[in-house]
N, C-alpha and C positions, 0 to 999 in steps of 0.2 A: 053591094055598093058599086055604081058605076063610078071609071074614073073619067068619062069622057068627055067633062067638061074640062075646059081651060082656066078656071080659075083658079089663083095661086092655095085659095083658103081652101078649097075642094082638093088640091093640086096635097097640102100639107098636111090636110087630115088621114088622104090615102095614102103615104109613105107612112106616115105616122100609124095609122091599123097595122099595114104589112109588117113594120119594125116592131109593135109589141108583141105578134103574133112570130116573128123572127126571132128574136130576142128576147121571151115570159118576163127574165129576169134584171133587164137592163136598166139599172137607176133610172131617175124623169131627166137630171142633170145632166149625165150621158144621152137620153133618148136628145134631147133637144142638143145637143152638139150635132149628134147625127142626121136628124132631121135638118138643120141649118147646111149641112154638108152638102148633104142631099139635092137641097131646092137653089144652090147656090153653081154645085157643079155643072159646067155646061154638058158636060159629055154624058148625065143624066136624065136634060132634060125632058128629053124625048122615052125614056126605058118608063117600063111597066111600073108600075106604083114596089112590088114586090121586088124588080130586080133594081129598083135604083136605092128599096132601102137596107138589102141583103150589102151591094158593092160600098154603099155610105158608111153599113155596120165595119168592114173588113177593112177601108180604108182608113179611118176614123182609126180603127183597134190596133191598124199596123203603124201608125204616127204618132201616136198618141201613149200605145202601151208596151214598144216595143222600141229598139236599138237603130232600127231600119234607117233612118233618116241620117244617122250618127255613121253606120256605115257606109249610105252613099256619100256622105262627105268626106268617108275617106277613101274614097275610090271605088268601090264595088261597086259594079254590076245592079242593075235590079234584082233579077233574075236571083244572083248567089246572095243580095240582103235577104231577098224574100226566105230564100231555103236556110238561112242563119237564122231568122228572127221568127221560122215556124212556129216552134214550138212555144214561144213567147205570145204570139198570135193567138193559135187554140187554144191555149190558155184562159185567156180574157172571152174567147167567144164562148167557149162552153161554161165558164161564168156567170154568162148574161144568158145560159138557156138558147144558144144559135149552135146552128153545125160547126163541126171544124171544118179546115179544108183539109184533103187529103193529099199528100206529100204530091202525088204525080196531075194534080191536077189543079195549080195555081191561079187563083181566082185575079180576073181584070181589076186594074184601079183608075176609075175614070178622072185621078189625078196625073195620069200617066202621060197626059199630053209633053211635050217638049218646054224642058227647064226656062 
C-alpha cells in the first residue's frame, strides 16, 4: 500500500494497517484513541505511517495507562516519569500484542513539545 498521497482518509487507513499490524491485540476503542492521536499530533505529521503509529501507540499507553502525567505534576523530570512508569508502560503494550521498550533505550513522544 502506498502512503504517498496527502489525503487525510488515505493518511488514516495507513496508521491505522501499521497500528493493527503493531498492536494484533489492541481493542477498536483503544485503536481509534490512538489513531485520533496520531492524525492530530503535529510532530507526527510528516513520520512514516509505521512510526507515527508505533509513537501514537506509546504515547497514548504512557497517558493513559500509566502514573506519568501524575508525576510530572509533581515535579519530575520526563525522563525519571518515564523510567518510574516503565514497567506500567510494557505492561499495557505487550497486552495489546506491540514490543516493549527496552529500559536503555526510551522511545520519543511527539507530545513532548513545550508545556
Amino acid at each position: 500500500m502506498s502512503s504517498t498521497s496527502s489525503s487525510p482518509l488515505n493518511r488514516r487507513a495507513a496508521v491505522a494497517e501499521a497500528l493493527a499490524h503493531i498492536a494484533p491485540r489492541l481493542p477498536a476503542f483503544e485503536s481509534d484513541a490512538v489513531l485520533d492521536r496520531a492524525l492530530a499530533s503535529a510532530g507526527l505529521r510528516g513520520a512514516a505511517p509505521g512510526t507515527a503509529a508505533r509513537l501514537a501507540l506509546v504515547a497514548y499507553a504512557r497517558h493513559v495507562f500509566t502514573d506519568y502525567d501524575d508525576l510530572l505534576g509533581e515535579g519530575y523530570d520526563r525522563d525519571s516519569a518515564r523510567h518510574f512508569v516503565l514497567d506500567d508502560l510494557n505492561a499495557a503494550l505487550t497486552a495489546w500484542g506491540a514490543a516493549p521498550i527496552p529500559e536503555e533505550e526510551p522511545e520519543a513522544d511527539p507530545e513532548d513539545e513545550p508545556d
